[in-house]
N, C-alpha and C positions, 0 to 999 in steps of 0.2 A: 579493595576488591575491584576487578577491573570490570566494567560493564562492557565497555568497547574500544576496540584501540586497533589503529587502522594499519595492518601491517600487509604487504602483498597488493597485489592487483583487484580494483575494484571492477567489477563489470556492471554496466549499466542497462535496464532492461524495463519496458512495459509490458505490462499484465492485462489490458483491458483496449481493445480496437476493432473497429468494425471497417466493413470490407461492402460492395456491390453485394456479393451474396448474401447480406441481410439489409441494414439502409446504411450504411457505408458511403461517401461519394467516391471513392478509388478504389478501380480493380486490387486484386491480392497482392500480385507481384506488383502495383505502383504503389500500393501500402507500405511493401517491406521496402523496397530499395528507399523510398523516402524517408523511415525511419532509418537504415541503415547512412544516409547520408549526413542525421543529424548525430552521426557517432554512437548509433546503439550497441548491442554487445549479441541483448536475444529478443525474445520478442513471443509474445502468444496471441494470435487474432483470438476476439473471442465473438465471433457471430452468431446473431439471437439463435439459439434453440439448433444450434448445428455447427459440425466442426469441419472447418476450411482449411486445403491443403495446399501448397502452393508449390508444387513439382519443380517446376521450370527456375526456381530460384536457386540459384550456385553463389550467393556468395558468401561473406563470412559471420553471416550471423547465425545464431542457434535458434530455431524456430520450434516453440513447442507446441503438442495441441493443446487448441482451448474452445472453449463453448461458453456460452451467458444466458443460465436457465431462468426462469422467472416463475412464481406466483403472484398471482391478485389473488389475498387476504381477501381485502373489503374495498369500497370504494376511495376508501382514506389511507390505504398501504399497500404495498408490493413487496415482496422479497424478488432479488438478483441476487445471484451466485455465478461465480465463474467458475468454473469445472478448470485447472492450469496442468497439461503434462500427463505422462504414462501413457494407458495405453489405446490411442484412436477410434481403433473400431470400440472400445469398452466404452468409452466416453461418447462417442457419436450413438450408443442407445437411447440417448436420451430421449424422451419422447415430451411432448406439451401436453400439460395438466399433473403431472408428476409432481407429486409434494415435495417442498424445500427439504427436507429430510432425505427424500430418496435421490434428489441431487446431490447432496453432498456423500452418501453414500455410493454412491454412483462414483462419482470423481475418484475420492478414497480407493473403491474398488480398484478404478484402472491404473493403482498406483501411482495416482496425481494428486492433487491438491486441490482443496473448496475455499475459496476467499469472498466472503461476504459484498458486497457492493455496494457503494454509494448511500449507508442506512442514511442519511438524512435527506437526499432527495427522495428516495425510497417513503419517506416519512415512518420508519420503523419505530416501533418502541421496545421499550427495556426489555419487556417480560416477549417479546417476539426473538431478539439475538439470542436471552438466556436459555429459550426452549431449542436452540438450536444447537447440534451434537457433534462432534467433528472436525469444527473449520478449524483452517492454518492460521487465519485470520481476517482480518477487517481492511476494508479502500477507507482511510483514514483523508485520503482529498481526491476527490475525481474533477479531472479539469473541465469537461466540457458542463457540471452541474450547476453554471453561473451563467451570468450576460456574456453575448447576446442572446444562448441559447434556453436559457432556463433563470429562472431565480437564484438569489446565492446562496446554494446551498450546498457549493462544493464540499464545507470542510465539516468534517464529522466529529471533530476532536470533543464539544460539549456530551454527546450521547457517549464514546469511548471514554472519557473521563468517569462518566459519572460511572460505568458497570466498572470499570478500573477501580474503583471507592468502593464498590463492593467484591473486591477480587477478582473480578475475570480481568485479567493483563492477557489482549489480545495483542497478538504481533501487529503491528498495521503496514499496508502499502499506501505509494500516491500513484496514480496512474492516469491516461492521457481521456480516456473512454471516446477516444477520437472518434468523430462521423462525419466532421464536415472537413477537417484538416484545415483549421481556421485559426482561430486564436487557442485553440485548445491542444494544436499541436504539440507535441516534442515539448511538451511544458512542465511535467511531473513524471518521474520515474522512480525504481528502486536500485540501492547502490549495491549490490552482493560482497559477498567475501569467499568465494566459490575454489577451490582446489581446482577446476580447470573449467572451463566454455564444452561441457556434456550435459546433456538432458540430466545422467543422476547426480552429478556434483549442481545445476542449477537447484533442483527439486530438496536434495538434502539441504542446501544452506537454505533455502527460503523454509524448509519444513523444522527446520533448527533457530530459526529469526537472525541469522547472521548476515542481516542486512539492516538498510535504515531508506526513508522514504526523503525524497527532494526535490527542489526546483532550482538547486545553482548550489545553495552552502555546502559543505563539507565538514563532516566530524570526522578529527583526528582520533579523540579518546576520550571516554567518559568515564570514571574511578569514582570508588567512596575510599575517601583518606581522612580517617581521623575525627568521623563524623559526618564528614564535608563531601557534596556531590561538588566535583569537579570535572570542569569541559574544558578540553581546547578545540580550535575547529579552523577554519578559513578566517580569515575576516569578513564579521558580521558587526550588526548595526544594536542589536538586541538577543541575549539569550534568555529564554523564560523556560522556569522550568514549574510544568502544571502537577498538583497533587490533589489529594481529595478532604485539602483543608479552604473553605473559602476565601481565607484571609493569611498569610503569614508575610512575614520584613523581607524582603529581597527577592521577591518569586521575578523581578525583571530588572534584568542587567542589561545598560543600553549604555554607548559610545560612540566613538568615529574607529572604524577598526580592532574591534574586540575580536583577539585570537584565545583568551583565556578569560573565565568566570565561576566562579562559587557559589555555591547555597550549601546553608545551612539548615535542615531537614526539622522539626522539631517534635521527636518522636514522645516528648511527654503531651502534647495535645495531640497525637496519636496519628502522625503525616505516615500515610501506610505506601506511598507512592511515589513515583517521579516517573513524568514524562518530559526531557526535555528538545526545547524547542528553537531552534535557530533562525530569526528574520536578518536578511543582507539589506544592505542601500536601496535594492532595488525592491523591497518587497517581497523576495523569494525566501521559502521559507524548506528547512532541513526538519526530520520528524527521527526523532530518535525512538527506541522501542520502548514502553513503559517497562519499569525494574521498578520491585519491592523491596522496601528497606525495612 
């Protein structure tokens, strides 16, 4: 069965950026063209509690709308949502104090997409994503949620895992949640598999999970053959591939130059899962979708 296999043109794209018009350090259009110069494809600002349009920009990337609504729960959590796509004036209703729910309802509405945000700087728990109705999915690493800006609480993969172990297999993004255009720049993106660079073919594969989240790696193809989850990708340093067993023989496969590795799943102690994961030489790290076996 083939999980992924990389045929065609991949487009590369962040989901999560702020601009001057919320606390952003760079106007709209020096936002876009400076993602545009590190090779992007498309792009959504998503500015607190309001949706930013950037007229003046001609060139060839695909700008979609987006917004990043929030609740304060309690003093000990927040929900963010990004509102990604469809239709502007629909998604710019948004108004502040509007419940997580009628955010994502809202997004849905305008024919776009609700992706959850950053749950572990957020400090979300379990039973706050499972109450949640709708989303496309999960910010599986936001880059600016570490040093020097915050604590490291960029990567989310422990909370995803664990609702993953109990069946919710949320698609996940990695995304830049730039503000300061620092070390957090152009750092994490998602790799599409898109039928053309259109708001509906962007919105379809990302609403279909026909993409994977990265910082440099590459997955060629990910198969169950005979048992056996099998990857090939770029050359990487380590492939791990995470389930919702706390212990099994070869969950980390590591090398100089690993373009191919195996696991062996162990469905009689009941491995209901596979997310796998790709670390390069450098640290960067490729997020492939969770799939159920």
């Amino acid at each position: 069965m083939v999980i992924f296999n990389a045929t065609g043109r991949e487009y590369k794209g962040n989901l999560h950026m702020h601009t001057r018009r919320s606390d952003g350090a760079r106007a709209p259009l020096d936002a876009v063209l400076a993602y545009e110069a590190e090779g992007y494809d498309f792009l959504a600002i998503t500015d607190h509690r309001m949706v930013t349009t950037v007229k003046d920009y001609r060139g060839r990337m695909l700008l979609l709308p987006g917004i990043e609504m929030d609740e304060q729960l309690s003093r000990q959590e927040v929900i963010h949502l990004l509102g990604i796509g469809g239709n502007a004036r629909i998604l710019g209703g948004y108004r502040a104090g509007m419940a997580s729910q009628e955010g994502i309802d809202l997004a849905n509405h305008a024919g776009g997409l609700c992706f959850l945000a950053h749950p572990h700087w957020s400090m979300n728990r379990l039973e706050t994503v499972r109450s949640l109705s709708g989303l496309a999915g999960v910010e599986l690493f936001n880059s600016a949620s570490t040093y020097p800006y915050n604590p490291d609480r960029a990567d989310s993969t422990h909370i995803l895992d664990l609702l993953a172990s109990d069946g919710l297999l949320f698609n996940t993004t990695a995304a830049d949640d730039t503000h300061h255009y620092g070390s957090e720049f152009a750092r994490s993106y998602v790799l599409i598999q898109a039928d053309s660079l259109s708001a509906g073919s962007v919105l379809e594969t990302l609403r279909a999970g026909r993409y994977y989240a990265s910082q440099g790696p590459r997955f060629l193809s990910v198969r169950l053959e005979g048992g056996l989850v099998v990857v090939t990708s770029s050359p990487v340093s380590h492939v791990l591939f995470h389930s919702n067993l706390p212990w099994n023989d070869g969950r980390a496969v590591s090398g100089d130059h690993l373009v191919r590795a195996t696991y062996q799943p162990d469905l009689a102690r009941g491995e209901s899962f596979i997310r796998v994961i790709l670390v390069d030489s450098e640290g960067r790290r490729a997020w492939m979708q969770p799939f159920a076996i």
